[in-house]
N, C-alpha and C positions, 0 to 999 in steps of 0.2 A: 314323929309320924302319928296320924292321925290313930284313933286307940280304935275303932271300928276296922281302917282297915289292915290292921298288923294283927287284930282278930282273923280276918279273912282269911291274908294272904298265910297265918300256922294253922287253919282249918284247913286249907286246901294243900297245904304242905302233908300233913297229917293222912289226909284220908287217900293221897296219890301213894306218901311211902307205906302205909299199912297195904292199898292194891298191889304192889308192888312186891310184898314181903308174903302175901298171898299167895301170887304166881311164882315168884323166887328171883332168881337173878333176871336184871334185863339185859337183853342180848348185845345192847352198846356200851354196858361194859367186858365184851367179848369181840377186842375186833375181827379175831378169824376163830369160823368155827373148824372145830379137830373135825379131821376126816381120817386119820391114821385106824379109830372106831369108830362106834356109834355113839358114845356115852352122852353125848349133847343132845339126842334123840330120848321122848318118852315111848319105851316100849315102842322100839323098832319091830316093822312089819319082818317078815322072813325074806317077804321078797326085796329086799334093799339090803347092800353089800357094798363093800367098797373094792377097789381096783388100780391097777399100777397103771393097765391102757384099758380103752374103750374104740371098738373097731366096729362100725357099721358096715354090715351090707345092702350095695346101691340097689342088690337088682330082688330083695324078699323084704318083703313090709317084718313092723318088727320086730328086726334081726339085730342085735349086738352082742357083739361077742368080746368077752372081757379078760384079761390079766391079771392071776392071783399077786395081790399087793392092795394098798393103801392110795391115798392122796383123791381117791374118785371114789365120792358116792353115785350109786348104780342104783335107780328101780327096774328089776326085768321080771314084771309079772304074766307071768305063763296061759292069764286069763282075766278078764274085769273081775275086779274084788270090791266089796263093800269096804275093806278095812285095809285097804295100802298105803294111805297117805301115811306120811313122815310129820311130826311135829316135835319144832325144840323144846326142850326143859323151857329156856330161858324165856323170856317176854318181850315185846316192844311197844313202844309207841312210836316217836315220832323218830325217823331214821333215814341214813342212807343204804342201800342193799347195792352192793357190785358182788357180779359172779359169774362164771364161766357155765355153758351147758351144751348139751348134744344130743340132736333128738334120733332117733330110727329114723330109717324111712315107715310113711304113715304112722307115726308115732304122734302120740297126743299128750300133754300133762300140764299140767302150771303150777305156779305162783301163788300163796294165800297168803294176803298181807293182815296180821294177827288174824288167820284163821279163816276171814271173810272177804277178803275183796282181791279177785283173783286176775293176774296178770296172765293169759295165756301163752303157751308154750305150745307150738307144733310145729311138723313139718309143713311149711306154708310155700315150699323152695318153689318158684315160677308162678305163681301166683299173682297176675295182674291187678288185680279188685278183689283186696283185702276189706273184711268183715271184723268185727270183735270177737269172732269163734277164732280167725287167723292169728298166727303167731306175733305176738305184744300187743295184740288186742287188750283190752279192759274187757272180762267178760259181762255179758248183759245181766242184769235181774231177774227174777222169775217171781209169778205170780200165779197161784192155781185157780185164781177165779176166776178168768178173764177167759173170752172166749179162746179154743184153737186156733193156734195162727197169732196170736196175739201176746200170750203167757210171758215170751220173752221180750225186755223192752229196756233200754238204757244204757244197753253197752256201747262199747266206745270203739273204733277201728283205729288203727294205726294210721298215721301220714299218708305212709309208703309202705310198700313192703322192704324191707331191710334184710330178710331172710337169710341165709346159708343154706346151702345143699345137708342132706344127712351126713352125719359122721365127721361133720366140720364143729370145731367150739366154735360157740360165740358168747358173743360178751354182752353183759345187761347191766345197767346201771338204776336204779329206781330211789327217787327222792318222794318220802312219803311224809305225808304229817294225820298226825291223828285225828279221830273224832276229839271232839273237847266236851266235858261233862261238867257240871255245876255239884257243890259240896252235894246235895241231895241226890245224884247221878241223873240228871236231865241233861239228854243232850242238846249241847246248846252253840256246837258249828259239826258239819259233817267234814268226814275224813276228807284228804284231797293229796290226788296223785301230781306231784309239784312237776315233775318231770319224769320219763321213760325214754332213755337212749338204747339201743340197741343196735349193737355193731357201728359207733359213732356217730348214729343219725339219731336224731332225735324225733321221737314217734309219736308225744304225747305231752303236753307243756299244762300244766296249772288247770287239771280235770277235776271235779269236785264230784263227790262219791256220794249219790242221796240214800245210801241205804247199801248194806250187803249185797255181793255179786250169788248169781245162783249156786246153791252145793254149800253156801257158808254152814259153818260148824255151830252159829250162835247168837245172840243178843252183840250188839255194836257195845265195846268198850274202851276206856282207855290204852288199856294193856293186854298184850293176847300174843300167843307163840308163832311165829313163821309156820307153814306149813307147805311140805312139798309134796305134788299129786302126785301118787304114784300107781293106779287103778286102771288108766289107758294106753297102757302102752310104755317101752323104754325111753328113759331117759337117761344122764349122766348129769351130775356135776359137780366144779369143783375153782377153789380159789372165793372160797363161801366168804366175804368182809359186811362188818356191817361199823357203823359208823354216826358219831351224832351228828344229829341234821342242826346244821348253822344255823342262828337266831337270825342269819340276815335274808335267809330263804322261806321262813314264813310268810305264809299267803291269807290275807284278808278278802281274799278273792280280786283283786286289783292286780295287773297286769301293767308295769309299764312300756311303753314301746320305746325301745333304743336302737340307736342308729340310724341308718339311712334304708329307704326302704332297697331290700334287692333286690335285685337283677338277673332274673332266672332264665335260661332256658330249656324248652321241652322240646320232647323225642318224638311228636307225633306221627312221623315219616322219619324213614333214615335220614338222617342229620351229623352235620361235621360241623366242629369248629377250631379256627386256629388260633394259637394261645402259646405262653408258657405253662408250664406244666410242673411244678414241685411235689418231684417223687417223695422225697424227706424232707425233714430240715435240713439247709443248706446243699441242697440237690435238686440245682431246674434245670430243668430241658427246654431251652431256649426256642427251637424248633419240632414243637409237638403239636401235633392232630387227633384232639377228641370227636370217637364216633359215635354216635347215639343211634337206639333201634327201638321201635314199638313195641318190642318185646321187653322193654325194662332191663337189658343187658347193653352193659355201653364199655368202649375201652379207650385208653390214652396211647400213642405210640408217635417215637421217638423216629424221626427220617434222616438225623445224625447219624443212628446206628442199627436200622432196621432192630426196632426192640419195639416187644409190646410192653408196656411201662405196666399197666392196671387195669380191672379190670372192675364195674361195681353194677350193683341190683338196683332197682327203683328211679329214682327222678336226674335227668339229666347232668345239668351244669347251671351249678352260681357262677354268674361275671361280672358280682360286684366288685370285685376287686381287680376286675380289669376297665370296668366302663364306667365305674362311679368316682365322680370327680375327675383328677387326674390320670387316676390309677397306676396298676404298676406293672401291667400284662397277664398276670394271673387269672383263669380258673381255675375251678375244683368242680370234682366232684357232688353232687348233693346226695348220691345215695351209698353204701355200704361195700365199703372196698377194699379188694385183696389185689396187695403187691404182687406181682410178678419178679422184680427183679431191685436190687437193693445199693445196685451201683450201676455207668452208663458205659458199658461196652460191647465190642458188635456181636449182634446175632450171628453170625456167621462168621467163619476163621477156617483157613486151611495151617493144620499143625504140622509138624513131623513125626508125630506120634501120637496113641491114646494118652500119654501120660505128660505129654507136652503142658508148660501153661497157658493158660486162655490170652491172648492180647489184652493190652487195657486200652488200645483204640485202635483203628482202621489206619495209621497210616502203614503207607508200603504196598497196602492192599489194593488199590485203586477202585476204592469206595466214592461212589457217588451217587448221588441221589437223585430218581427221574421220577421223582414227584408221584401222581396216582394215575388211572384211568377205572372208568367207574363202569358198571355191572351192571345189566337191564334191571335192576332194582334198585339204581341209585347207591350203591356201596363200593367204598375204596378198593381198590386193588393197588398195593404199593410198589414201585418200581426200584431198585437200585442195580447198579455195576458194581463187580469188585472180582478180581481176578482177573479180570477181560472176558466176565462172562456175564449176564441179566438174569436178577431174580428177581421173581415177582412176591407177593407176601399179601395171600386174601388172609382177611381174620374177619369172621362172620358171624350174626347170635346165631344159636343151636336155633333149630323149629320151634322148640317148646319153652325156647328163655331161660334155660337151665344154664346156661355158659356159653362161649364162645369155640369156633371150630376155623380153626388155619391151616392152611395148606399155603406150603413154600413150593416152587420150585425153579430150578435153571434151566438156562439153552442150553447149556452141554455142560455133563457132566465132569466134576475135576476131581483130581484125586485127595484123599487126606480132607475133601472137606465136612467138614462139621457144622452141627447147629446147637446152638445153646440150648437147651430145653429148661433148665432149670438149673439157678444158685440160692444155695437154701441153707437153711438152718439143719435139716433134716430131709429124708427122702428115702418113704418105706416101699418098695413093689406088694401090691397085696395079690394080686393074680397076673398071670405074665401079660404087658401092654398095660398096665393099669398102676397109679402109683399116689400114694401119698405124700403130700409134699409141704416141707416148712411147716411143723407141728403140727399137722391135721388143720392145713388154713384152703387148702384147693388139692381135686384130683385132677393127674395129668393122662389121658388115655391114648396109646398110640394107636394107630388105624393096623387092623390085624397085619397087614402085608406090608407092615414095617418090620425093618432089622432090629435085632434088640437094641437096645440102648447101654452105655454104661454108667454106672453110678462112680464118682470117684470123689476123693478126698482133697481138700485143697484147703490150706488155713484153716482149719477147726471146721470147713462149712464144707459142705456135698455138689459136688455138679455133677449135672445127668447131660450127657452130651451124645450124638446119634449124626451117623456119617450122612451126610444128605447126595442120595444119588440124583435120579431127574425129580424127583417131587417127594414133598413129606408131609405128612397129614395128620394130627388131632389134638384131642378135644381139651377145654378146659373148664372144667367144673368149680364152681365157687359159692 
């Protein structure tokens, strides 16, 4: 090896592990941070604590109310504070970050990637025309010399909005790579955000970072501590991983294009499409109807079994994988999506009891399907038979794009029967009609002048199931 650069490359070695031994441990050699305490925090604020549950309320700005226990760090600061942020002992540079979060409603916080470039966190939920201040925005720069109006400038928006409703986790993933510095510490390539998924969608591919985001703590370096906002408002989170960033995801700022270009479709009018539909792996619904709304709330449903399959936020349907090349009948989703249901059996069953099992399909029923009839606003209405009697099945966006809202009902009422409302993992009632479902993943709300519902036990997993007299009605938040 040449004698000049085997000089270099134990300079550069040298002066990384002495930053390094500076700041102390770096955080990729910690793949989860402890949340049981604080100890991985320097000099924790008062207002940060950790927690068993984390329960938002829908209807007062931020409000969460929390569970004495561990596993959830909590900010619930009672007022803006100069000094709430959270920051690790530990350091980073170049890294992967996945992690769960939960904002209030009106809740605002973010992300400081080593201290200074901040990924926004907020309640962004129904937001059509997302900004960099919205939630997984890249927030902007700031500059106090420039005129009013102007100060701000360089931030980044998301795709889409990907959002969740308050009191829902959601998941974030962030591929970063650091600034690069020269033995003398000149910077000599800027930070760059490689990727930002959020809720599966991907919001942000291979951004380049010219400079600290507004609110940074400091000078741009190699190494510098996570830091979480905790000054505007409640947040939670928790499932903290960090991770070394692969030598194969380095960006020279070159992007190569793979694949074939896709094949989108958007929701600018209420819009359907017919497809298969795969709920899971190895789970398609061979006869599915995806419905798309201007409101950025779209859903998939099943005419085999009167089922609404899914339901997601932001941009309609890829059908690359139905219309490119030969393809194979598939869409999907492109935006941010919460299962409804985890297996394909009917919405509807007449039992012999509450405690009866749910059927695992319609025969005997005299299920049949009469297709749809559409709504002066161009939306489905689904038709089937089963009993010798016709239901119908609206499922509609909410006004404001916050969820969808269904109303069932039959020609004449029969007795014993039921509607599936939820198979879940979990299923908490927080106020009566109102209900937490499948880990804090979507709320179920029944229309006041419904009968209760029950909650029951089946296999390890929860069904909520509710007599359906002439009509049944609500909502589903996600």
């Amino acid at each position: 090896m040449n004698l000049n650069v085997l000089k270099f490359r134990t300079t550069a070695f040298l002066w990384l592990f002495g930053t390094a031994l500076a700041f102390g441990q770096e955080l990729t050699d910690l793949p989860e941070v402890n949340l049981n305490e604080l100890s991985s925090f320097s000099s924790p604020p008062k207002t940060w604590t950790t927690a068993s549950q984390v329960i938002a309320n829908l209807k007062a700005d931020h409000s969460l109310k929390t569970s004495t226990g561990t596993g959830i760090l909590v900010a619930n600061p009672e007022k803006k504070s100069q000094h709430a942020d959270l920051f690790t002992k530990a350091v980073h540079g170049d890294m992967i970050l996945e992690l769960d979060y939960l904002m209030a409603k009106g809740s605002n916080s973010g992300i400081y990637l080593q201290g200074n470039y901040e990924i926004q966190l907020k309640d962004s939920w129904g937001v059509t025309n997302p900004t960099s201040a919205d939630n997984g925005g890249i927030y902007e720069r700031w500059d106090e010399t420039k005129p009013d109006g102007q100060k701000g400038y360089g931030g980044y928006a998301p795709r889409q909005n990907a959002s969740m409703a308050p009191g829902l986790w959601q998941h974030l993933k962030i591929a970063f790579q650091a600034p690069r510095f020269s033995t003398s510490g000149t910077k000599t390539a800027n930070a760059r955000i490689l990727s930002v998924v959020l809720n599966g969608v991907v919001i942000h591919d291979n951004v380049e970072l010219f400079g600290p985001t507004r609110g940074a703590v400091g000078q741009e370096k190699a190494l510098g501590s996570l830091r979480f906002q905790g000054d505007h408002g409640p947040v939670a989170f928790k499932n903290i991983r960090i991770s070394r960033l692969p030598a194969e995801l380095l960006s020279d700022g070159q992007k190569e294009k793979a694949g074939a270009d896709p094949i989108y479709i958007d929701a600018a009018t209420n819009t359907m499409i017919r497809s298969f539909v795969d709920v899971q792996p190895g789970l398609r619904v061979v006869h599915a109807i995806s419905v798309g709304s201007p409101k950025q709330v779209h859903y998939s449903y099943d005419l085999d079994n009167g089922l609404l399959l899914h339901g997601w936020h932001g941009d309609f349907i890829d059908a690359t994988p139905m219309w490119d090349g030969r393809g194979n009948g598939t869409s999907r989703p492109r935006g941010a999506v919460t299962s409804f249901t985890s297996k394909l059996i009917p919405a509807v069953a007449q039992l012999n009891n509450s405690g009866a099992a749910w059927p695992v399909d319609s025969t005997g029923t005299g299920f049949r399907t009469k297709g749809y009839v559409m709504d002066n606003e161009d939306r489905p209405e689904f038709k089937y038979n089963i009993y010798g009697s016709q239901v119908t099945d609206a499922i509609k966006a909410k006004e404001d794009g916050k969820g969808l809202v269904r109303t069932i009902s039959i020609d004449k009422a029969l007795p014993n029967l039921y509607v599936l409302l939820a198979n879940a993992s979990s299923i908490q009632e927080l106020s009566p009609g109102l209900y937490l479902v499948n880990g804090q993943a979507f709320y179920l709300e029944l229309d006041e002048s419904t009968a209760k519902p029950l909650i029951r036990d089946v296999e390890g997993r929860k069904e909520l199931i509710i007599l359906l007299g002439s009509k049944l009605k609500y909502q589903l938040s996600f």
